[in-house]
C-alpha positions in Angstrom: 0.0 0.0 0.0 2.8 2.2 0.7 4.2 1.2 -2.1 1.3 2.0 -4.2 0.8 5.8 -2.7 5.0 6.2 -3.4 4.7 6.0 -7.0 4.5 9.3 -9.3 1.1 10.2 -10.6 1.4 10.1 -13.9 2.1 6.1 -13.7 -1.1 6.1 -11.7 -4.0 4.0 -13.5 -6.5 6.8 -12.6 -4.8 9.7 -13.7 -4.6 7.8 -17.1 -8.4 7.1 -17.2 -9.3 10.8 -16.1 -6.9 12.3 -18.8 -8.4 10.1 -21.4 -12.0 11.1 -19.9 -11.1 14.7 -20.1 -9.7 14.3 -24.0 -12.9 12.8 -25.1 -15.0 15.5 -23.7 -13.1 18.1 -25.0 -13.3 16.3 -28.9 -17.2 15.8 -28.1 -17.6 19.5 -27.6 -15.7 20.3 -30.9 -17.6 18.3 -32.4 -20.9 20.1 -31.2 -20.0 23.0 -31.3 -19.0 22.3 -35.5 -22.2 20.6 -36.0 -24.4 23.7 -34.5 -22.5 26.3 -35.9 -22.8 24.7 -39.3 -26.9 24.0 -38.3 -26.9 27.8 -37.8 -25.4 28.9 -41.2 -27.9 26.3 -43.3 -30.9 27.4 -41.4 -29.8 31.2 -41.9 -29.3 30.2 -45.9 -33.2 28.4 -45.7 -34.4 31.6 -44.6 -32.5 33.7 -46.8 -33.5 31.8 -50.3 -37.1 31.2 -48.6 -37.0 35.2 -48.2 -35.9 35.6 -51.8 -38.5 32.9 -53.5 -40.9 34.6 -51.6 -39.8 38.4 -53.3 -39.1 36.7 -56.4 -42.9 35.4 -56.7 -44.2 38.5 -55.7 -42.3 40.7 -58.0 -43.2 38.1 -61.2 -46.9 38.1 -60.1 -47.1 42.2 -60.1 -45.6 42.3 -63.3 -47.0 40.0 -65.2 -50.1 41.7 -64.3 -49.0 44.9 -65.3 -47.8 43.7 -68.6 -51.4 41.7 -69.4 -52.9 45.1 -68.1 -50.9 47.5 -70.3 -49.1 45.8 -73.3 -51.2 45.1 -76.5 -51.2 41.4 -77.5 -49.4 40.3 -74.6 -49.2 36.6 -75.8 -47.3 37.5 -79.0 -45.3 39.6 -77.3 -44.3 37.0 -74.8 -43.6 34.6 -77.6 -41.8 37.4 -79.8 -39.1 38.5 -77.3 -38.9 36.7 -74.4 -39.1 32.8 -75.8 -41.5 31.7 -74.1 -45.4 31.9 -74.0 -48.4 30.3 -74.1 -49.4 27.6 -77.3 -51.2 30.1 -79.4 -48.7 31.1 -81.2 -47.7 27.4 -82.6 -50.6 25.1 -82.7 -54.3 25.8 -83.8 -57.5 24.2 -83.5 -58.2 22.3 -86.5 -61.6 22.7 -86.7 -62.5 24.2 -90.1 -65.5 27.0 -89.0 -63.4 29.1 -86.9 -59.9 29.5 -85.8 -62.0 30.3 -82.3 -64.2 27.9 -80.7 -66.0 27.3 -76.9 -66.6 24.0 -75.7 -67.9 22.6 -72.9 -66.3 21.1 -69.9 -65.5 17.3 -70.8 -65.7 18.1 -74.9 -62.3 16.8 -77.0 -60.8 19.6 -79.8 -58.0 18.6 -81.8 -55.2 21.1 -82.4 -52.5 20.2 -85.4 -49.1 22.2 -86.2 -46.5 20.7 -88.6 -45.8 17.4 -87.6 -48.2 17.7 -84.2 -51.8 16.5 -83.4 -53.1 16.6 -80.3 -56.9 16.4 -78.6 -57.3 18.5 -76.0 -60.2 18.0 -73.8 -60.9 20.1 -70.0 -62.9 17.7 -68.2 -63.5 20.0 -65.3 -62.9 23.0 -63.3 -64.2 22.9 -59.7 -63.6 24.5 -56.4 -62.0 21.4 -54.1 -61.5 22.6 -50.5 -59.6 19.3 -49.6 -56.9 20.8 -52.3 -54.3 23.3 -49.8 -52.8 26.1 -51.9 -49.5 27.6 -51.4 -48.1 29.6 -48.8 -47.6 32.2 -51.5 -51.4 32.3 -52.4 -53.3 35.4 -51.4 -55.9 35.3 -48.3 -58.8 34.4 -48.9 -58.6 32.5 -51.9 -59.7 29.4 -52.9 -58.7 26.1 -54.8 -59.6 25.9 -58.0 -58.9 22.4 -59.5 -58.8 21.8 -63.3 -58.5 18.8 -64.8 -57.1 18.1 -68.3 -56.3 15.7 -71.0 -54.5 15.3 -73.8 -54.1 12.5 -76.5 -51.0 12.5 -79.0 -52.2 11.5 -82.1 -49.5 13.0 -84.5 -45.9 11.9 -85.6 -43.7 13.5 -82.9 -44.0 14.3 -79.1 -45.6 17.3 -77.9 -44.2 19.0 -74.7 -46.6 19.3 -72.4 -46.4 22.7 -69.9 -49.2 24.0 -67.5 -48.6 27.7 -69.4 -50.0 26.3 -72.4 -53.9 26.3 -69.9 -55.2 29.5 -68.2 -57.8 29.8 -66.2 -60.8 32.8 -65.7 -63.0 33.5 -63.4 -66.7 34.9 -63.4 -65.6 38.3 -64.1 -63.0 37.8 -66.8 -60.0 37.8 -64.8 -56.5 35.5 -65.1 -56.7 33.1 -62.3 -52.6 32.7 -60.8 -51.8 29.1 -61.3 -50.8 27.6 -57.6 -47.4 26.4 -56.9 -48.7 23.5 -55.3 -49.8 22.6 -58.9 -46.0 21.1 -58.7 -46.7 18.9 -56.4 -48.4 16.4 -58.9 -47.2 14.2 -61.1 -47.1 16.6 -64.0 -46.1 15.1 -67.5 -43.0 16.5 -69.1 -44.0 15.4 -72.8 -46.8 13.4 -74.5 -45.2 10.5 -76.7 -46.9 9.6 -79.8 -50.1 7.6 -78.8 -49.7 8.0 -74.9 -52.6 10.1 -73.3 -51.5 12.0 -70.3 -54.6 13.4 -67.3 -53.2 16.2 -65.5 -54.8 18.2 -62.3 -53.8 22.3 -62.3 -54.5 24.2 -59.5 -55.2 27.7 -59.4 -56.0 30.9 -56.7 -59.4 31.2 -57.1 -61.3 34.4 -55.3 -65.0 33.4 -56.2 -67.3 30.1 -57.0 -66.9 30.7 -60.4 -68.2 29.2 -63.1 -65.0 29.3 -64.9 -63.6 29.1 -68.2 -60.0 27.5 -69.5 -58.7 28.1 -72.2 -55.7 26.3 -74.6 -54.4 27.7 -77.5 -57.2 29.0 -79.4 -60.0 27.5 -77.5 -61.7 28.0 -74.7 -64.0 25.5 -72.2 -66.6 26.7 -70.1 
């Protein structure tokens, strides 16, 4: 026992196991204090970009509404200088009365362009209140759920987009197609033969009834 107490500390089993103790800690704290500090800068970049969508969407929203309100033939000039735009500038109805036509809700139209032939048909347009908008989605609103088709009967794929349907209310007025719209399983293209059902959701601010429209025609 003597013995034992004579010895120097440092060849002391205890001192060992503390030192070792005390080592672990102090990597274990590291450790933490890496793993919060980096939890702090991703949560600080969430916020930032969430921050930034959310001014993004905003701005788009006010001026596409300016530019439908104030330039003349908005669609052409979409399609003229921007790129982009909505299908009335490349594919037509192909009905031979009128390059216009109204159809009712659940009614096919075809549409051709070049190598392209399509049947379109809106098979609804309803107000679903099990359907939860976006965040981004202005009070008040409500979901308005449209339903569409469309059969590919030409020689080449057509690319479907949700830009190529819009949506009016009672009054006339460009319904903002919902973000959650995403959400679904929403067709890229239509291969030759395939038919393709897709749901669109839009911010509603009455009960409607509604009208859609594609290209040259609109459903109602």
């Amino acid at each position: 026992m003597k013995e034992t107490q004579n010895k120097p500390f440092y060849r002391l089993l205890w001192f060992w196991i503390s030192m070792a103790s005390i080592f672990i800690a102090i990597v274990c704290l590291g450790v933490a204090a890496a793993f919060t500090s980096k939890n702090g800068v991703t949560n600080k970049k969430i916020a930032s970009m969430s921050k930034s969508y959310s001014e993004a969407s905003s701005f788009n929203k006010k001026f596409n509404e300016y530019m439908m309100s104030n330039v003349p033939n908005y669609d052409s000039y979409v399609d003229g200088y921007l790129g982009y735009g909505s299908s009335q500038s490349t594919i037509e109805s192909s009905t031979a009365s009128s390059t216009d036509f109204t159809e009712k809700f659940g009614s096919s139209q075809s549409f051709s362009n070049d190598d392209t032939n399509i049947e379109v048909n809106v098979l609804s347009a309803n107000i679903d209140s099990s359907v939860t908008l976006n965040s981004e989605a202005e009070s008040g609103s409500k979901p308005l759920v449209v339903t569409v088709s469309i059969k590919n009967t030409g020689k080449k794929a057509f690319s479907f987009t949700t830009q190529d349907f819009t949506a009016y209310d009672s009054e006339g007025n460009v319904l903002n197609l919902d973000l959650n719209t995403y959400e679904n399983d929403m067709p890229d293209s239509v291969n030759i033969g395939q038919v393709v059902k897709a749901k669109l959701y839009f911010d509603a601010k009455n009960d409607g009834p509604f009208s859609v429209t594609f290209a040259d025609g609109t459903w109602k």
